[in-house]
N, C-alpha and C positions, 0 to 999 in steps of 0.2 A: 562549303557555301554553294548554293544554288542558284540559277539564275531564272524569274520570272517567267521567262517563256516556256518552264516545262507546265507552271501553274497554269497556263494560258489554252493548255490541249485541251482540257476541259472542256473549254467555251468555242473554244474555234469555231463553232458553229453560228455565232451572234458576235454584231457589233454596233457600235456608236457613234454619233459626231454629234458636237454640239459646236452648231451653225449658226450665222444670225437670220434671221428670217421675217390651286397650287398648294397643291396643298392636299387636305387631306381630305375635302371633298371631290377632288378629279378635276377641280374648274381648270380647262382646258388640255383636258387629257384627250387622245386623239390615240386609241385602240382596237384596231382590225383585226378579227379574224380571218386570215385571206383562204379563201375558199369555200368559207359557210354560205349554203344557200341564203338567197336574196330574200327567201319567205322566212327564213330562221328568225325566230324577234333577239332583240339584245341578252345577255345572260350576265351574271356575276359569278369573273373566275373564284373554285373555292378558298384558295391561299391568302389568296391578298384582296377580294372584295370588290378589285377593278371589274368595270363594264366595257364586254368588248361585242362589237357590233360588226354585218357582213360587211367585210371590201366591196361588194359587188357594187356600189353605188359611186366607184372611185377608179373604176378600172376597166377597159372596155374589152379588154380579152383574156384567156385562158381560159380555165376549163378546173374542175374540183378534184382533189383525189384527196383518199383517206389512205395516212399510213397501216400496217398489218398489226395483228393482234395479236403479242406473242410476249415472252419473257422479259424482253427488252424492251418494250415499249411501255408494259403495262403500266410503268408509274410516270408517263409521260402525260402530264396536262391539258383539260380540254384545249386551248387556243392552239395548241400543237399537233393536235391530232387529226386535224383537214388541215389540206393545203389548199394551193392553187398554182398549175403548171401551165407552161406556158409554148405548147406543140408550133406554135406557127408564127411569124412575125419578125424583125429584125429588132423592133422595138419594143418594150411594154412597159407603159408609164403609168403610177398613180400621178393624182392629181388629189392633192389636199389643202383644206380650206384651212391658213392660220391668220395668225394675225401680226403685222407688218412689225420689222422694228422689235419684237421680239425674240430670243433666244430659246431653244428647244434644245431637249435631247433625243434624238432620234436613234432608236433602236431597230432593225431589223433580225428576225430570227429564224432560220431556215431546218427545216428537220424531214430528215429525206425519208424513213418510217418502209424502205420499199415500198411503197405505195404503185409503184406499177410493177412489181412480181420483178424486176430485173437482176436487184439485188448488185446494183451499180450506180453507185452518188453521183450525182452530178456535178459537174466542174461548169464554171461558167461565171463573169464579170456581172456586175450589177444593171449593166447596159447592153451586155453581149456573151452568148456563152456558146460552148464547142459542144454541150447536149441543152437538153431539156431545162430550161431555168423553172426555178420553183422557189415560193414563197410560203412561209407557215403565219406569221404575226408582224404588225406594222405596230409600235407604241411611238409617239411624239411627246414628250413633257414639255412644259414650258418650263424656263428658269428667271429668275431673278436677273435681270439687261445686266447690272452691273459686275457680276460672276461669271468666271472662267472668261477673262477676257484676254485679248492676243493682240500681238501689233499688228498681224496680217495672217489672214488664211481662216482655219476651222481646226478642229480638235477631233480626233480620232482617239477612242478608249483604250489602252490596253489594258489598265485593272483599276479595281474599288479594291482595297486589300483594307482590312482592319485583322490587329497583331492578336492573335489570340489561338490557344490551343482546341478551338470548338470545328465543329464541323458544318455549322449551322451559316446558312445562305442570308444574311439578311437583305430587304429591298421593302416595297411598297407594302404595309400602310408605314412601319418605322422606321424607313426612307420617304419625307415627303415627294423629294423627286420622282422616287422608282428608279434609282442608282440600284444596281446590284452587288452588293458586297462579298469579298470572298474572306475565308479567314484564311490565315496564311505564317507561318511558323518555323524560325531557323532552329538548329539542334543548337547554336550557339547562345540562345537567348533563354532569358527567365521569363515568365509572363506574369505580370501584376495585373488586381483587378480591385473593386470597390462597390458596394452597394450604395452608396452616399451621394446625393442629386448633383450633375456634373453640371453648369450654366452654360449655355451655348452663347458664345461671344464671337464667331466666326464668319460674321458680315454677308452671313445669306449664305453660305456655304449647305449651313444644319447637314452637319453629319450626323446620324444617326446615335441614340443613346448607346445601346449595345456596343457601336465600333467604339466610344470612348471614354466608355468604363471599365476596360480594360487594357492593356497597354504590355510592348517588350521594354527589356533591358538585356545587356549584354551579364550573361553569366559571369563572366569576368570583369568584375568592375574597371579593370584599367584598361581594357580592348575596348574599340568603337563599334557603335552598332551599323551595321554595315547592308546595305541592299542592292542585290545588283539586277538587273533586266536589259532586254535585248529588242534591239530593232531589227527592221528590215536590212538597213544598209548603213554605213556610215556615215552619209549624206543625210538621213535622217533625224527630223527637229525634235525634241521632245520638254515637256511640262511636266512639274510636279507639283502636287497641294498635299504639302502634309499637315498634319493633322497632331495635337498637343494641348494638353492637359494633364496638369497634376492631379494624380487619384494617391496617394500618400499622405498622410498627416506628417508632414515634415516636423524635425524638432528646432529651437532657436541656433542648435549652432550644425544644422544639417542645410547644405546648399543642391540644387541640382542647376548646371549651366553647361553648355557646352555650344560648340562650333558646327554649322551645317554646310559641309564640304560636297560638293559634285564634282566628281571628274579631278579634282583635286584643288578643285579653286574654293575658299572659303562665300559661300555666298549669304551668310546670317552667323557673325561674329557673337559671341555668349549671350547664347540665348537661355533662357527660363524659363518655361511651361507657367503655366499661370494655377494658381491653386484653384482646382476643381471649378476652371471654365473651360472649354474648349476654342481654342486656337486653331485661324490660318493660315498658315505660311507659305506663303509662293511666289513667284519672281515672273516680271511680265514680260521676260525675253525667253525665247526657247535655250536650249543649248544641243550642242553635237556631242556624238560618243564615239570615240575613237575605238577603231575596229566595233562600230554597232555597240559595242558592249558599254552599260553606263553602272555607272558605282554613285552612291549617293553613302556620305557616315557623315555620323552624331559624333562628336571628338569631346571628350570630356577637359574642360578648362583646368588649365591649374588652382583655381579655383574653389572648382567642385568636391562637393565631400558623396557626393553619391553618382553612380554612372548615368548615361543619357537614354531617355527612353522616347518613345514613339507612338501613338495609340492609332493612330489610322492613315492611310496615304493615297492618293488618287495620279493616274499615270498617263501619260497621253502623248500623242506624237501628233503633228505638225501635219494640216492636209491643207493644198493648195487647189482652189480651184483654175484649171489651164483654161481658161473662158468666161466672159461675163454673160449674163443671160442676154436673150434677145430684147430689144427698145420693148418698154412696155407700151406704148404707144403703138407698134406690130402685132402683138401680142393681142391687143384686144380688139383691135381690128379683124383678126385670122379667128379670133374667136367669136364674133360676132359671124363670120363668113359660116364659119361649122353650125352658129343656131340657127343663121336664117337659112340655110338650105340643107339643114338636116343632115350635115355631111358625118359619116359614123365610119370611120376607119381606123383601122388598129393603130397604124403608122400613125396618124395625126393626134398624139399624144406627148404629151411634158412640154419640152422646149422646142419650138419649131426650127431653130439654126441649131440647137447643142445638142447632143458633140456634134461637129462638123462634119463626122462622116456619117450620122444616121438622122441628116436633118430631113425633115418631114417629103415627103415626095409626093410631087406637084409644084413644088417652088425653089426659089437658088436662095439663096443671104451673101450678104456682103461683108465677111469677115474681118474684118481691118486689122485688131490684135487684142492682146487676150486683156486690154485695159478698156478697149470701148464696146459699148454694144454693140451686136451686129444688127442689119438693119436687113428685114425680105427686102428685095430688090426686086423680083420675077413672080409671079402669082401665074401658071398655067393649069386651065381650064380643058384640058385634050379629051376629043373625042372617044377613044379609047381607053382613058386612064380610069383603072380600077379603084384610086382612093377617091374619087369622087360622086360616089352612089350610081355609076356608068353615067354619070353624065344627064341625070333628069332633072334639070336643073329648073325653077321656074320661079315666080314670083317678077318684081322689080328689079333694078338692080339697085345692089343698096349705095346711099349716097357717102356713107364712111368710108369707100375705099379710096374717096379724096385724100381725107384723115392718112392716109398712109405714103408721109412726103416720099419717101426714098425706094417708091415703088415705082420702075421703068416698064413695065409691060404686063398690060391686063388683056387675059383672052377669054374671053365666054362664049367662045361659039360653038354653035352645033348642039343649041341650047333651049329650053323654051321661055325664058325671058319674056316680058312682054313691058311695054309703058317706052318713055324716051328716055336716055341717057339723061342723068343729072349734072346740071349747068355746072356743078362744082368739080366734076369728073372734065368738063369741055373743055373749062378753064385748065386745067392740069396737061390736057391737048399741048395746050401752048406754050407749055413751058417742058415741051421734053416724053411725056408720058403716053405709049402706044397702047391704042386701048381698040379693039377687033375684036 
């Protein structure tokens, strides 16, 4: 028996969360190529039909590079084959336009191609790396609000797996999400499958036809089917949605039912596939796996006249965000500050307090803890500071930055400013707020 994380080497390269934050025309599909020139017009990849368009219009630094042209790469994908790197900055943020109160799956995919002759990968965090960070494709799907839902946190992918002896990737257009599926196969299993229309009754899930017309069974009818995978640490939370549907023409006195044990706890007592609909099954509390290592089996009931099978499974571990974003009410204030005076800096990108140690510079936040927003407190205007255009500052001053209660000191000088201070700024005077 095998454990998941050798199938997972593969991909190491990409991964997912579905955050809070359709189909089969792209409505509201959000696909970058990152590093395609800004004059490149939109294309449709050839595989799957998707349209992806330049990052440039979402990201205010790095720089293009094309991976190398050689044995390895050659079957590698247009959207993969420019990137965009990132030489200089602490930070480097997209900024993407979705729509509120909705649930995405967010993919990124990175493919290092030597694209600077170095012939050395780069290591490096999504927020901070020890070389050169670099990106190849940005995809966001939307999903159905009331799918993949958690009591707390986000959802990080480890696998789309559907059981089957094929080699074959499925994902976007026969994934409406654009889930990518892997096939995936124990020596101890038989594989069943079926041409016959399978109903999809799976509450918004739609797994994909392919993953669920065909299906394992344990070769040994009186062994359980058995799957194991690995996390990070044993601290680690994990999800599973499997996936069920009978593709068998059962006879009147053939039964299939069995037990869906995790970790050894029964957590879905006799169950029964449903005749040629597809089923979701998953449980809205995470679980732990002791020593990282998790066991999931099918236990055939006494019962059962035939063994338990499985047709597809989706895997996920447990991501917490350690911070809330900044007050939205900060937020559009500081970004009001950036349109009226043109301010264009790398640093001044994503979340102005998050993380806490690469919050934007030129201003402090008031961190309280990781359940309340933080709030800018300081907004400095310095003479010499480089993230603000050097400082040629002019226009009025705007009257929003009243709007910004938990702000203790405004500096704009050494500025060309011109007109009076607004009454609502004077007022603010008196109640605490240094403004020079």
């Amino acid at each position: 028996m095998k454990t998941l994380n050798k199938l997972m080497l593969v991909a190491c390269a990409t991964f997912s969360i579905i955050h809070l934050v359709m189909s089969q025309n792209q409505q509201g599909f959000i696909s970058l190529d990152c590093g395609l020139p800004s004059n490149e017009p939109p294309y449709n990849e050839q595989f799957t039909n998707l349209t992806y368009i330049s990052d440039a219009n979402f990201i205010q630094g790095g720089k293009t590079g094309y991976i190398q042209n050689n044995s390895e790469t050659v079957s590698v994908s247009k959207p993969n084959r420019v990137l965009r790197y990132f030489p200089v900055g602490i930070r480097n943020c997209y900024s993407l336009s979705v729509t509120q109160d909705t649930k995405y799956l967010i993919r990124t995919v990175f493919v290092y191609g030597n694209y600077d002759g170095l012939n050395s990968p780069p290591r490096f965090d999504l927020y901070l790396g020890t070389s050169t960070p670099l990106i190849s494709v940005i995809e966001l799907r939307p999903l159905p609000y009331h799918t993949y839902t958690t009591r707390t946190g986000s959802l990080r992918t480890l696998a789309h797996l559907y059981f089957s002896y094929s080699d074959k990737i499925i994902s976007y257009p026969k994934d409406v999400y654009d889930r990518i599926w892997q096939p995936y196969f124990e020596l101890e299993w038989t594989q069943i499958t079926t041409t016959l229309n399978v109903t999809d009754s799976s509450n918004g899930y739609a797994p994909p036809r392919d993953a669920i017309t065909t299906a394992a069974i344990p070769t040994n009818a009186s062994e359980p089917l058995t799957i194991i995978w690995s996390l990070e640490t044993s601290d680690d939370e994990t999800y599973g949605y499997l996936y069920f549907g009978e593709i068998q023409q059962l006879r009147a006195n053939e039964t299939r039912e069995f037990n869906i044990v995790a970790n050894g706890r029964v957590v879905y007592d006799s169950y029964s596939p449903m005749n040629f609909e597809a089923d979701t099954v998953f449980n809205h509390a995470s679980f732990k796996c002791e020593g990282a290592v998790c066991r999931l089996q099918l236990l055939r009931t006494p019962k059962s006249t035939l063994p338990p099978q499985m047709n597809a499974m989706e895997i996920f571990s447990a991501i917490y965000f350690p911070q809330s974003e900044t007050s939205k009410d900060d937020v559009i204030a500081i970004k009001n500050i950036q349109s009226t005076y043109n301010l264009s800096r790398t640093s001044w990108q994503g979340d102005p307090c998050v993380p806490k140690q690469f919050s934007w510079i030129g201003l402090s936040c008031n961190v309280m803890d990781t359940s309340t927003a933080p709030r800018i407190i300081t907004l400095y205007f310095l003479i010499n500071s480089r993230d603000l255009s050097n400082n040629n500052l002019t226009g009025e001053v705007p009257e929003f930055l009243a709007k910004m209660t938990s702000l203790l000191v405004i500096n704009l000088s050494g500025n060309n400013l011109r007109g009076s201070v607004p009454q609502s700024l004077l007022n603010r005077k008196k109640d605490g707020l240094k403004l020079s």
